[in-house]
C-alpha positions in Angstrom: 0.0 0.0 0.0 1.5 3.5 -0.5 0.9 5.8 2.2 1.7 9.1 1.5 1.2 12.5 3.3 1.5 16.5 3.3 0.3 18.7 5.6 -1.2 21.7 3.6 -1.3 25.5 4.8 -5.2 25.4 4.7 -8.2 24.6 6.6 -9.8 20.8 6.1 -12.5 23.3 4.8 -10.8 24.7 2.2 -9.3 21.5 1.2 -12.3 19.8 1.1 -13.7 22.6 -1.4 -10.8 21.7 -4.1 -11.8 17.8 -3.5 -15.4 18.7 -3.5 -15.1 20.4 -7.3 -14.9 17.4 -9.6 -13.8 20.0 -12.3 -10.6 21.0 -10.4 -10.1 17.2 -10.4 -7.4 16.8 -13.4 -5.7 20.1 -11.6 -4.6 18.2 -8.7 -4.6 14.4 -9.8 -1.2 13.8 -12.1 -2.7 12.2 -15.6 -6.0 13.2 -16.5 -7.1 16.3 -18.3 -10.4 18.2 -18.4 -13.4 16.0 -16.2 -16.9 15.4 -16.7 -19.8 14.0 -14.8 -20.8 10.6 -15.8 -23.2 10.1 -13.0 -24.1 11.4 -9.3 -23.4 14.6 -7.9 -19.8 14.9 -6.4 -18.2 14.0 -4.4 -21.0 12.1 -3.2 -21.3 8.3 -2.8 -21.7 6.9 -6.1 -21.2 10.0 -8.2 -18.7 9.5 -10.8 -16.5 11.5 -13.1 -14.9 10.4 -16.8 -11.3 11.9 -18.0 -8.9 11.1 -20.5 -5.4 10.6 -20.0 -2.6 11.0 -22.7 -0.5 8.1 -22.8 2.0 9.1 -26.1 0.0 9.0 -28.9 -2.8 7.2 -27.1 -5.7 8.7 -24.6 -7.3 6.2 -22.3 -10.5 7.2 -21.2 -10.9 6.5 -17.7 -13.7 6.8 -14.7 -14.0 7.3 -10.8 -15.7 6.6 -8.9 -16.6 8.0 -5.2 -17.0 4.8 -2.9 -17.2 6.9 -0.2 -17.5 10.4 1.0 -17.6 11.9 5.0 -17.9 15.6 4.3 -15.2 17.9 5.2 -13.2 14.6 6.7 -12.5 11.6 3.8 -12.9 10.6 0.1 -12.8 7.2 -1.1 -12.3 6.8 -4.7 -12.4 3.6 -7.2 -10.2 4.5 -10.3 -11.1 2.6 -13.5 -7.7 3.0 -15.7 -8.8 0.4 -18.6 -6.5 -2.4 -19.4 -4.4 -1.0 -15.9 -7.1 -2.0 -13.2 -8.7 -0.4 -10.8 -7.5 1.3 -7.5 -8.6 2.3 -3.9 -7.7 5.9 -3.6 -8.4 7.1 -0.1 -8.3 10.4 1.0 -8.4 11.8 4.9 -8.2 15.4 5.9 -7.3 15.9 9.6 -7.0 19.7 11.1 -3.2 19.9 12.3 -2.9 23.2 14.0 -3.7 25.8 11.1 -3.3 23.7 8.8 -4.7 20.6 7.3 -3.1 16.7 7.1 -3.9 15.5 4.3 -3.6 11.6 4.2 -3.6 9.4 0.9 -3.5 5.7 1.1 -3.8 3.7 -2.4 -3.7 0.5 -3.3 -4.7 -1.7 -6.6 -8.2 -3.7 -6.7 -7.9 -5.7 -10.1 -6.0 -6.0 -13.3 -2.7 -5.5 -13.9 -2.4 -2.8 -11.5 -2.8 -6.0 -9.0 -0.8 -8.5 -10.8 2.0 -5.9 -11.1 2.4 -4.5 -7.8 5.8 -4.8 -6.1 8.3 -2.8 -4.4 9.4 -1.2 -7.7 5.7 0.1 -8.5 5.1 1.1 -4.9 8.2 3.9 -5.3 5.9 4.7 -8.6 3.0 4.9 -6.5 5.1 7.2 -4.2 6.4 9.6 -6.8 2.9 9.8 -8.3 1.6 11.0 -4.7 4.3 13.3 -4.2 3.4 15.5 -7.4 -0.7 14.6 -6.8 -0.1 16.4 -3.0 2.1 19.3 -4.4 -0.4 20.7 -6.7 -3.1 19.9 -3.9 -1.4 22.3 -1.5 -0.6 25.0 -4.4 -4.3 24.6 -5.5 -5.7 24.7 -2.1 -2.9 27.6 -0.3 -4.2 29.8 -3.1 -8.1 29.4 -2.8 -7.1 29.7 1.0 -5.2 33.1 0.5 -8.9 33.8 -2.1 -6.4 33.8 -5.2 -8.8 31.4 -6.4 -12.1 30.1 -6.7 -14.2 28.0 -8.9 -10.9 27.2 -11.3 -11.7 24.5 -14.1 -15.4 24.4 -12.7 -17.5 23.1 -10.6 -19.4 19.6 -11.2 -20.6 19.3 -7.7 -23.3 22.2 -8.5 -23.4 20.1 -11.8 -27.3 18.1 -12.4 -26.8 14.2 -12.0 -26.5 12.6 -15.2 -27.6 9.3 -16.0 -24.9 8.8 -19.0 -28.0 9.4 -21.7 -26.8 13.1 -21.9 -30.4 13.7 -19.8 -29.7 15.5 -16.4 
């Protein structure tokens, strides 16, 4: 499992407003680019958002998924990456002083994220979440500091879709 953590210069509340805005998704997560909602409302239980990521000349279009969601305090996610697998992404904010602790702990589900894990993809893992928690802390600092707000959008004040295109 690769535990990783930062603590943030933010509130768990203004953290939890960057992971509550599915749009600001691909600005924090390393790999995907611009989200949209598939289903749900997030980052609500069940509520899931699509994304491509470039891979060379190839872009896999993946989906998560939120497993489970305790306002202001943790975010599960399920990560579909194709042919890759799936992954447990979990997410916990903890107030640390005036700041925030911001806890990630992921591990593969199924495919050949599964089949494939080791030492040598747990340092992957590792470097992944390094980056993934450094553009967290930029993202969140500067909505903190009201630099920011709203960014690439917000899909949590987006309508459920079903996937027919039909909110």
């Amino acid at each position: 499992m690769a535990v990783r953590h930062r603590l943030i210069n933010a509130r768990p509340s203004d953290v939890w407003e960057v992971l509550a805005d599915g749009g600001a998704y691909p600005r924090w997560v390393v790999g995907p680019s611009a989200a949209e909602p598939v289903r749900g409302q997030w980052p609500y239980t069940d509520a899931a958002i699509r994304y491509e990521v470039p891979l060379g000349p190839l872009r896999l279009s993946n989906e998560t998924i939120v497993r489970r969601c305790e306002e202001g305090a943790a975010l599960e996610l399920e990560a579909h990456a194709g042919p890759l697998g799936t992954a447990r992404i979990a997410i916990e904010l903890r107030p640390w002083g005036d700041g925030c602790l911001v806890i990630v702990d992921e591990h593969p589900l199924q495919g050949a994220g599964g089949l494939l894990h080791n030492a040598g993809f747990e340092v992957l893992i590792q470097l992944r979440h390094r980056a993934m928690l450094a553009r967290l802390a930029k993202l969140c600092e500067a909505r903190a500091r009201g630099e920011e707000r709203g960014g690439a959008g917000d899909l949590a004040a987006t309508p459920a879709s079903d996937g027919s295109g039909h909110a």
